[in-house]
N, C-alpha and C positions, 0 to 999 in steps of 0.2 A: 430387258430380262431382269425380275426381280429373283437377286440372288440371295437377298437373306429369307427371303421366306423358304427357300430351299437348303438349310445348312450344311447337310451330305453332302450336296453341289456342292457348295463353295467351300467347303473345308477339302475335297478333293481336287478342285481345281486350284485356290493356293497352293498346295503340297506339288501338283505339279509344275505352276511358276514357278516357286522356291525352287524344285528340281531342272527345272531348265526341260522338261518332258513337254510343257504347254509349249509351241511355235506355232509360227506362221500369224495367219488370220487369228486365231482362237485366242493369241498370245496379247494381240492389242484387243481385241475386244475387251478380252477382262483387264486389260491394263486402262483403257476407254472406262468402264464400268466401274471398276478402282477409285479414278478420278474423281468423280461424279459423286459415289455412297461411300460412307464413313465405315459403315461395317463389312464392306469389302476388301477399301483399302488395310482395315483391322486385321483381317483374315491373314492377309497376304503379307503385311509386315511380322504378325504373328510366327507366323512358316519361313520366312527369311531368318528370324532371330534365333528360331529354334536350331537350324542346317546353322548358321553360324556359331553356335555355342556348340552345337557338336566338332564342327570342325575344328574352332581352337581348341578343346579339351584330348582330341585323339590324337595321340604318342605319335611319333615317325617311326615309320617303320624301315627297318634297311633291307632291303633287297639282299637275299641269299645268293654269295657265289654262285651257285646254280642255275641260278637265271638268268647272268651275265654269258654264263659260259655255252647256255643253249640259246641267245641273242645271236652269240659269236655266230656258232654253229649254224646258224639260219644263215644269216648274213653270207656268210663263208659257200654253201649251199647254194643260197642263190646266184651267186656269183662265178661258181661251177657252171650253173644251169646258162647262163647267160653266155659263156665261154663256147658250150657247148653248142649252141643257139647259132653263133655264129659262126664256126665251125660247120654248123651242115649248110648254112646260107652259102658259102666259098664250093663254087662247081668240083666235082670231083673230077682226079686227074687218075691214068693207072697206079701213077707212084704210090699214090694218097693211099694208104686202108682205110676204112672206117674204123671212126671208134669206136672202141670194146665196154668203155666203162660207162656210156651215158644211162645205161639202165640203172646200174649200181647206182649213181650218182643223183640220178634222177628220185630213185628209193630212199637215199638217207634225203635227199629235199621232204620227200612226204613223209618221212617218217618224223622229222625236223619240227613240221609244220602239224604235224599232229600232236605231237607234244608238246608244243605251243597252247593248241588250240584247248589242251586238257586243263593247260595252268591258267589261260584265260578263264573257265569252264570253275577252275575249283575257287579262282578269285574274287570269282562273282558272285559266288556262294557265299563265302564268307562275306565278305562285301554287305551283300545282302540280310544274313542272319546279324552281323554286328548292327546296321542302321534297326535292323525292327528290335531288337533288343535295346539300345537307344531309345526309343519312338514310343516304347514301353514305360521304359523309366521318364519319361520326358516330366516334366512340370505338368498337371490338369490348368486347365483355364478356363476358368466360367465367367468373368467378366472382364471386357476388354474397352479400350479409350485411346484414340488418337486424340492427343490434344495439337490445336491448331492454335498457327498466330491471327491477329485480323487480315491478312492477307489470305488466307484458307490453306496457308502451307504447313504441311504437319512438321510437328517439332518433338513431341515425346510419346512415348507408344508405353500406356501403361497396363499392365494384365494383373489380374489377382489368383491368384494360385492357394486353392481353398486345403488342397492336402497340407503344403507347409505354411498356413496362414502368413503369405507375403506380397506384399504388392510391388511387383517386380517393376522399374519404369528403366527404359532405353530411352538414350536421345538419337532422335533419327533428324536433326535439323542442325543447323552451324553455329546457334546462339552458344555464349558463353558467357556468364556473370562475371562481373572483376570481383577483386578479392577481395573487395570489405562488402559484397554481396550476397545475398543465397537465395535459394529456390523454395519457397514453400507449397506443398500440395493441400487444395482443401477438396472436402467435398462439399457440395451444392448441395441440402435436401431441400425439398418444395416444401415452401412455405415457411423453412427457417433461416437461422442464420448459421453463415459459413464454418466446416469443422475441420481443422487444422490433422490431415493424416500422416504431415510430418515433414521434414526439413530435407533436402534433397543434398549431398552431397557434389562434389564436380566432379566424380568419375562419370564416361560412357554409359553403364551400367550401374542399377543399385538396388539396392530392395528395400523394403519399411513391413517391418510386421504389424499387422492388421488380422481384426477378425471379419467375419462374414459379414456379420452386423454393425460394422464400419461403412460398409458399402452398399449394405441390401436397400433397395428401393432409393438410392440414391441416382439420380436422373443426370448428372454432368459432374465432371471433377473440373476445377482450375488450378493454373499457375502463376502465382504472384512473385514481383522480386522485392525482396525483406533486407533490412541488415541483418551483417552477418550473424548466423546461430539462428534467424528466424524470430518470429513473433509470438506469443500465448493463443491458443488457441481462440478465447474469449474474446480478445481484441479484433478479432479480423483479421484480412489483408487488411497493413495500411500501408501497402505500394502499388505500381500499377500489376493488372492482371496481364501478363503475357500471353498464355496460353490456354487453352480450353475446349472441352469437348464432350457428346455425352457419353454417358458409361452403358454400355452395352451386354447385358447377360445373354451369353451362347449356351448353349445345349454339350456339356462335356461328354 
């Protein structure tokens, strides 16, 4: 299956790996296919990063008394019901009456459980209208880079984000520079020589502003290790190249 020539596709099926919606068969195929093309596995790391920086940025929220106390109430309910249950299972005797209360009882269960089912019902609403709200504001991304080691295992996921002119780079791999080391990012253009987009920091996450024309018609970014602070662009890499891979323009 050629998924980049299809970008709808694949921009809807990362969204639902990232969401954990893709299983079964469907799940490894595109995880098979990931493997394999660079702009799939782009896609998909893409949509991971995004659900991850939502999820650290969103507050906790504390559960309202209220929801504790209609858990109880279910719970309490059901435990009723279960009493009850057993109770008609035990053969009757003349002594026995039946009981009087299992309708009541049985009532506040569904009335229990329907009030349940409304709070599930308005949570998912909200739920919902917060992610697309999110999803809205999210970073644009028109071109994207997994850069790899020579082993072909990816190690830095870099996206350029043209509204706040930044080129945002994750490390999605276990390298780590020592401390009188650093990371420089270049890009490749065909037929020149290497242009230095900037010095990478050791956080997880980082960004380098950049304009458009930093990166337009540029075919592969790499990753060199420099002394610390980095090299002059002029110069080159003069350490080895670690990582690398092409730059990719998607369709925003």
């Amino acid at each position: 299956m050629n998924l980049p020539a299809n970008p709808q596709l694949l921009d809807l099926l990362a969204a639902s790996h990232a969401l954990g919606t893709l299983r079964g068969g469907a799940r490894r195929r595109f995880e098979a296919i990931a493997r394999e093309q660079a702009p799939v596995r782009a896609a998909a790391l893409v949509w991971q990063g995004r659900l991850a920086s939502m999820a650290e940025l969103q507050k906790p929220v504390v559960p309202d008394a209220a929801v504790w106390t209609r858990i109880r109430n279910l719970i309490d309910a059901e435990q009723e019901q279960q009493a009850i249950a057993r109770q008609r299972a035990v053969p009757a005797t003349p002594e026995a009456a039946p009981p009087k209360a299992g309708w009541l009882r049985s009532l506040a269960l569904w009335r229990g459980a329907a009030a349940a089912g409304a709070l599930a019902t308005v949570m998912a609403v909200l739920v919902g209208v917060n992610l697309s709200e999110q999803l809205r504001n999210a970073p644009a991304v028109q071109y994207v880079a997994v850069l790899s080691d020579d082993q072909a295992a990816p190690s830095m996921l870099v996206t350029f984000d043209p509204k706040n002119r930044q080129l945002v780079l994750q490390r999605v791999g276990a390298y780590r520079e020592g401390e009188d080391k650093s990371l420089q990012l270049w890009a490749l253009p065909p037929g020149g020589a290497p242009r230095s987009l900037g010095v990478l920091g050791r956080d997880a996450a980082l960004k380098l502003t950049a304009r458009e024309a930093d990166v337009r018609s540029v075919p592969a970014l790499a990753i060199s290790l420099e002394p610390k602070g980095g090299v002059p662009s002029e110069r080159g890499p003069t350490g080895p190249v670690l990582f690398k891979g092409p730059l990719i323009e998607k369709t925003l």
